[in-house]
N, C-alpha and C positions, 0 to 999 in steps of 0.2 A: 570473574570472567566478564568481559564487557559485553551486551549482547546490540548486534545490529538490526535496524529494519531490513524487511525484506528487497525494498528497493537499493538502500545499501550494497545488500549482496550481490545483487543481479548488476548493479551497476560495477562493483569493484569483478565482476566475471566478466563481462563485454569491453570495458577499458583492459582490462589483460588478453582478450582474444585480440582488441584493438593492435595493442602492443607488440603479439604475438606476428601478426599478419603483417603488421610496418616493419618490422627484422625480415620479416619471410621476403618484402617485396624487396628492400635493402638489398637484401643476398643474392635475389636473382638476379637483377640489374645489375651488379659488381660481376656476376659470374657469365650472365649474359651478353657484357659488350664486349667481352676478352672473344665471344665467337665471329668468326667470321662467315662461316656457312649461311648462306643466303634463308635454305631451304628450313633450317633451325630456326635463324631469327624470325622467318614469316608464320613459324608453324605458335612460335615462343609470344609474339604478338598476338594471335587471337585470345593464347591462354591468359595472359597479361592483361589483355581485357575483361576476360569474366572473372579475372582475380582483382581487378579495380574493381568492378560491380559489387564484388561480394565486399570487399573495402568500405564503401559507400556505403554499404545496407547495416555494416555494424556502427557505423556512423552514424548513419539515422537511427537505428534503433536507440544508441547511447541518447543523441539529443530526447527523443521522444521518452524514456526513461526520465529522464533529470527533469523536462518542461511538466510530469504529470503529477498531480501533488496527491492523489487518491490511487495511484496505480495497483497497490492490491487492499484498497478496502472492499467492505462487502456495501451491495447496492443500497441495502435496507441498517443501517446501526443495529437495533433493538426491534425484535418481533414481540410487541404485544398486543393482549387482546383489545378491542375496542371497545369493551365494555367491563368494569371493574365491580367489585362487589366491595367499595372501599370500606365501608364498616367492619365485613370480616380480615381484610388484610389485614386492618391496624391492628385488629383484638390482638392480645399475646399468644391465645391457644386458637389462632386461627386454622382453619380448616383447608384453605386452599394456599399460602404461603405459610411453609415452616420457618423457621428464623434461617438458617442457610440461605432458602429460595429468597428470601424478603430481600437479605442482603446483596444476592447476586444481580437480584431487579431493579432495588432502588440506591446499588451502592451506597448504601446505609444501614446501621440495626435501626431498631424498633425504638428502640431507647432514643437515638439519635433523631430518626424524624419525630420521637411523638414532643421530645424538647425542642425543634423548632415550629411543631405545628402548634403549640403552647404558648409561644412566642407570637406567634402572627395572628393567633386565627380569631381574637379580637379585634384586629384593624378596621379599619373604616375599609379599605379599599377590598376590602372579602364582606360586606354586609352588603345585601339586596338594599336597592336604589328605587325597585318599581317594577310593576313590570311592565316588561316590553312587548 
């Protein structure tokens, strides 16, 4: 099953109320100029106004939808704390990240970062320079 974002959805709901409301105004205008009643057409005009309005606002809402690229992310990505206990993270039988939690934090296993912290953590560009 193919799964959509949530802006997807809301967008494919407001193009179909869209669609829904241009049949609706279609209709009355076909069924409303066969009237001749004065008292009908002036009463069928104000409604026809707040049925354009309401027209308008699914309209804007559509553009404002499609122009937003974050429209239902969360303010903050990742809540973490500001201060790490990174020696016990890495350990294997660490004490405050089980391997689930490690994974879910650093979308990675253990195995994973400790083979690229392997990899780097002789570089020049991670060894102290001086201090400042």
């Amino acid at each position: 099953m193919i799964r959509y974002s949530e802006k997807r959805k809301v967008l494919s709901i407001l193009k179909n109320l869209r669609n829904e409301r241009s049949n609706g105004a279609f209709l009355r205008n076909v069924l409303l100029s066969d009237s001749s009643n004065s008292d009908v057409h002036s009463f069928n005009s104000s409604e026809d106004d707040l049925e354009c309005v309401r027209d308008m606002m699914v309209q804007s809402a559509i553009e404002e939808v499609e122009q937003s690229r974050y429209l239902f992310h969360q303010p903050k990505y990742r809540d973490r704390k500001k201060v790490f206990n990174w020696r016990d993270i890495i350990k294997e039988n660490s004490e405050i990240f089980s391997s689930d939690k490690f994974r879910t934090e650093f979308r990675m296993t253990r195995y994973a970062f400790n083979a690229i912290f392997s990899l780097i953590n002789q570089h020049a560009v991670f060894k102290k320079q001086g201090i400042k």
